[in-house]
C-alpha positions in Angstrom: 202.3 100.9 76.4 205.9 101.9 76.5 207.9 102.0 73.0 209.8 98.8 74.2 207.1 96.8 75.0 205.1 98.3 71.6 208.1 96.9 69.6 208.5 93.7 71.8 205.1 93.0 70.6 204.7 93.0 66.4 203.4 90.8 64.4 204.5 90.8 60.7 202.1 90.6 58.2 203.3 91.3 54.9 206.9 92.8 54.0 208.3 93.6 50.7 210.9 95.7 48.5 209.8 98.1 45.8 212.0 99.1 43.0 210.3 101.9 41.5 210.7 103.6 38.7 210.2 106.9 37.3 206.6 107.3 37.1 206.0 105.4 40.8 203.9 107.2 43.2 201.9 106.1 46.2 198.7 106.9 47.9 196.8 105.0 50.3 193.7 107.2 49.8 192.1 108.3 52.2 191.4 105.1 54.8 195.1 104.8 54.8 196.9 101.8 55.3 195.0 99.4 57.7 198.6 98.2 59.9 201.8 99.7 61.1 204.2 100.0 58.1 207.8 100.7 58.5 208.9 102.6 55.3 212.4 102.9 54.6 214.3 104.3 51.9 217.6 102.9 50.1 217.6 105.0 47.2 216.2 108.1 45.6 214.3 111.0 47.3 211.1 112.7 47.0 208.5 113.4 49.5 205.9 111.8 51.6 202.7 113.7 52.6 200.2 113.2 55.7 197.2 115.4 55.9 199.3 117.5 58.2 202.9 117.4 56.9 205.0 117.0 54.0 208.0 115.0 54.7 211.2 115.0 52.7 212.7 111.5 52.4 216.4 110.7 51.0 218.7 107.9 51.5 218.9 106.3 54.9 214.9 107.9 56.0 212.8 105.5 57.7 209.0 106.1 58.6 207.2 104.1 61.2 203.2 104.9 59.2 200.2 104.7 61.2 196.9 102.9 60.7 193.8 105.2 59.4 196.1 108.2 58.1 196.4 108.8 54.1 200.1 108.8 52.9 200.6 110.2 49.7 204.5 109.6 47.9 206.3 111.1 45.2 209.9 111.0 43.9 211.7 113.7 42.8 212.8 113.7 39.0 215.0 111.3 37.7 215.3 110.2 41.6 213.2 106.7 41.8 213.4 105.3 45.4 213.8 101.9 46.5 212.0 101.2 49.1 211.5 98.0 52.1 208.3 97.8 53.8 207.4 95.8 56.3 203.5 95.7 57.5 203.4 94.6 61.0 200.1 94.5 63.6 200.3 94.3 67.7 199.2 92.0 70.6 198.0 94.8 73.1 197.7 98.8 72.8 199.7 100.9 70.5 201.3 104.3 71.8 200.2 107.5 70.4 203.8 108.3 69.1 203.1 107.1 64.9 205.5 108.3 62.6 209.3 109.0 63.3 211.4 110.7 60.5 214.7 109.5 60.8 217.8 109.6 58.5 219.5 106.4 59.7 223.3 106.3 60.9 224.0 103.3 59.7 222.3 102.7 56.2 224.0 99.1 55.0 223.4 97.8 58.9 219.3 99.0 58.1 219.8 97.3 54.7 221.2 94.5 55.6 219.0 94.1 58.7 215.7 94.4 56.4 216.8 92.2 53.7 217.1 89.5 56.0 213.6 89.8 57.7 212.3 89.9 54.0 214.2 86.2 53.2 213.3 84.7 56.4 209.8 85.7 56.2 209.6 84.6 52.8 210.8 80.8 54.0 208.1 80.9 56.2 210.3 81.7 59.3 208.3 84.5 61.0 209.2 84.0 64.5 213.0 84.5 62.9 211.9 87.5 61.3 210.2 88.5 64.0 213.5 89.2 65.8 215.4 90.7 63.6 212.6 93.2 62.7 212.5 94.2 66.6 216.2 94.3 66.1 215.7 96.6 63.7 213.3 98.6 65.1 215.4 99.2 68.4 218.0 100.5 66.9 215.9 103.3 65.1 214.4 104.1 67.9 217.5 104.4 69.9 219.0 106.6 67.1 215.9 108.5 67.2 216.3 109.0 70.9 219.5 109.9 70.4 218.7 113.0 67.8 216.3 114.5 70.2 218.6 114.3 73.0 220.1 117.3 74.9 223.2 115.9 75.1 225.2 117.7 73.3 227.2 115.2 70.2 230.7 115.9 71.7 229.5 114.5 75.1 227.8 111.6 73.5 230.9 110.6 71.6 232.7 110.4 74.5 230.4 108.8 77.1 229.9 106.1 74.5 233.9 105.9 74.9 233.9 105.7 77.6 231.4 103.1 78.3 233.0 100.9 75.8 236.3 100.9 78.1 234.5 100.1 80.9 233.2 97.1 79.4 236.5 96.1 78.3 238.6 96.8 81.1 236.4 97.3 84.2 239.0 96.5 86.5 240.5 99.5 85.9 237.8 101.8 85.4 238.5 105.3 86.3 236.5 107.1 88.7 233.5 109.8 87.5 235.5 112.3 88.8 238.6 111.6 87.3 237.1 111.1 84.1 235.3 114.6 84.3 238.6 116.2 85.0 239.5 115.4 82.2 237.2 116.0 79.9 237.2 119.1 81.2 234.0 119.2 82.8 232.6 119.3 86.3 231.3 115.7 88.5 228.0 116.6 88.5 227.6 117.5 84.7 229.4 114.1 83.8 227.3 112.1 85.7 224.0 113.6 84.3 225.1 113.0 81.0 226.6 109.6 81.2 223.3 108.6 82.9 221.7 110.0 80.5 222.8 108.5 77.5 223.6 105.1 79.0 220.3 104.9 80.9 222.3 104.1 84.4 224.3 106.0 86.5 228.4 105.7 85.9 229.3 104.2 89.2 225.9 101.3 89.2 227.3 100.8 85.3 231.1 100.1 86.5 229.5 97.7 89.1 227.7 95.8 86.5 230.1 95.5 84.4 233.1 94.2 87.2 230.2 91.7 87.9 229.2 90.4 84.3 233.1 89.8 83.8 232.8 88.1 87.4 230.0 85.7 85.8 231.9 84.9 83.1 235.1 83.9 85.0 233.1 82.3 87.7 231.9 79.7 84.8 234.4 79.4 82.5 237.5 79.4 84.3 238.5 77.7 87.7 240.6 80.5 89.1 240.2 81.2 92.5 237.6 83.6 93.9 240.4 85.7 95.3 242.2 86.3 92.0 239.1 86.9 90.1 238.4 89.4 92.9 241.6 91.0 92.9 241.6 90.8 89.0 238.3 93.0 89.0 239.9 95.7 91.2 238.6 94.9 94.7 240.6 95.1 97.2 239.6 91.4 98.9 237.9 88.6 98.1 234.8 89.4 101.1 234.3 92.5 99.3 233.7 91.1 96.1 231.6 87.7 97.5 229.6 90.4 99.4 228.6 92.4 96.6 228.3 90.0 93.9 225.6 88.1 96.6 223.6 91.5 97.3 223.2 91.9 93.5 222.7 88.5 92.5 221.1 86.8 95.3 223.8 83.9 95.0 227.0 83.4 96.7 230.0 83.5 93.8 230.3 79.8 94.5 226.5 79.1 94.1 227.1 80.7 90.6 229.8 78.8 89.7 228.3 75.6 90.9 225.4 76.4 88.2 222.5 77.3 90.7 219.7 79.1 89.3 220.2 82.7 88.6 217.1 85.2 87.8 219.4 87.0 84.9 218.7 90.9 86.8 220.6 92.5 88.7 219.8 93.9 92.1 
């Protein structure tokens, strides 16, 4: 099972915040915990052992714990953590991969996030907490992803950049190889690492996103298909009907006359 389809398939099934104080510690003995636990930290530090490994844990650490394996946790003094867990079970097959360590960009976003699965599971809205645990869990594992990258953190900074603008203004997107000019690096070496982080290549990414703005203006304006065309930065309106059909299956007017559309992109 693939990590998106392992996280597109929990089931909560018990979630919680601990306040501790100073004589708190945990262990699971030695069955361990009997579900997936997500175990993050808002406050304190200390450390969390497995039979293998001792962990250090601080603000902002999160811990995806395993079925079966003990878990033994201690604060350091005076430094009582506060801690959201949320228990959580699957439909199929879990991975192998158990227990990321991660100190989270974005600690209030995690917080916030968390704190709102815990209310909405506590008014008996699971399928509601259901997706914004998922949510939750996607964006640590894309973080996670992120910190064991190659790509180096300048790089990433600016790919990220520069994806944003394309989203915002792909009509005037610049090419790969003006863009590696400069940033000072060579073609090749830009596209690798804009692929990389952005999981598509840079010119299949400007593509997508002349043609979601396309979609957009196709059904909520009623300009013509040759200004929307010449809006996106094609040079006629039969280049832009002919690749918005080979990547949507649907002529630009089929789309705007509300036909059917599968939601993927050729």
């Amino acid at each position: 099972m693939k990590q998106n389809e392992f996280f597109s398939s929990v089931r909560i099934h018990s979630c919680g915040i601990s306040d501790c104080d100073a004589s708190w510690r945990w262990d699971t003995g030695a069955r361990g915990i009997p579900d997936w636990d997500l175990w993050a930290v808002f406050r304190g530090a200390g450390t969390l052992e497995t039979p293998e490994h001792a962990y250090d844990y601080v603000r902002g650490s999160c811990f995806l714990l395993s079925p079966s394996i003990r878990y033994i946790a201690s604060p350091r003094e005076g430094m009582a953590p506060l801690v959201i867990n949320v228990h959580f079970g699957l439909d199929g097959d879990a991975p192998e991969k158990p227990l990321f360590v991660h100190a989270v960009a974005d600690v209030s976003y995690l917080y916030e996030t968390l704190t709102r699965v815990l209310r909405l599971y506590g008014a008996n809205r699971t399928d509601d907490a259901e997706l914004f645990f998922r949510c939750a869990l996607t964006e640590l594992l894309e973080q996670e992803s992120a910190a064991r990258s190659a790509v180096p953190a300048r790089i990433r900074t600016l790919v990220e950049r520069v994806a944003r603008d394309v989203q915002a203004h792909p009509e005037s997107a610049e090419t790969l190889a003006v863009l590696a000019v400069k940033a000072g690096y060579c073609r090749d070496y830009m596209g690798r690492m804009f692929a990389q982080v952005v999981g598509m290549g840079y010119p299949e990414y400007v593509i997508s996103a002349r043609l979601n703005r396309a979609r957009l203006l196709l059904r909520s304006t009623d300009l013509p298909l040759g200004e929307i065309a010449e809006g996106l930065g094609y040079c006629d309106a039969s280049a832009f009907s002919r690749q918005f059909t080979s990547r949507l299956g649907l002529t630009p007017t089929e789309y705007r006359r509300g036909q059917p559309f599968s939601g993927k992109m050729k």
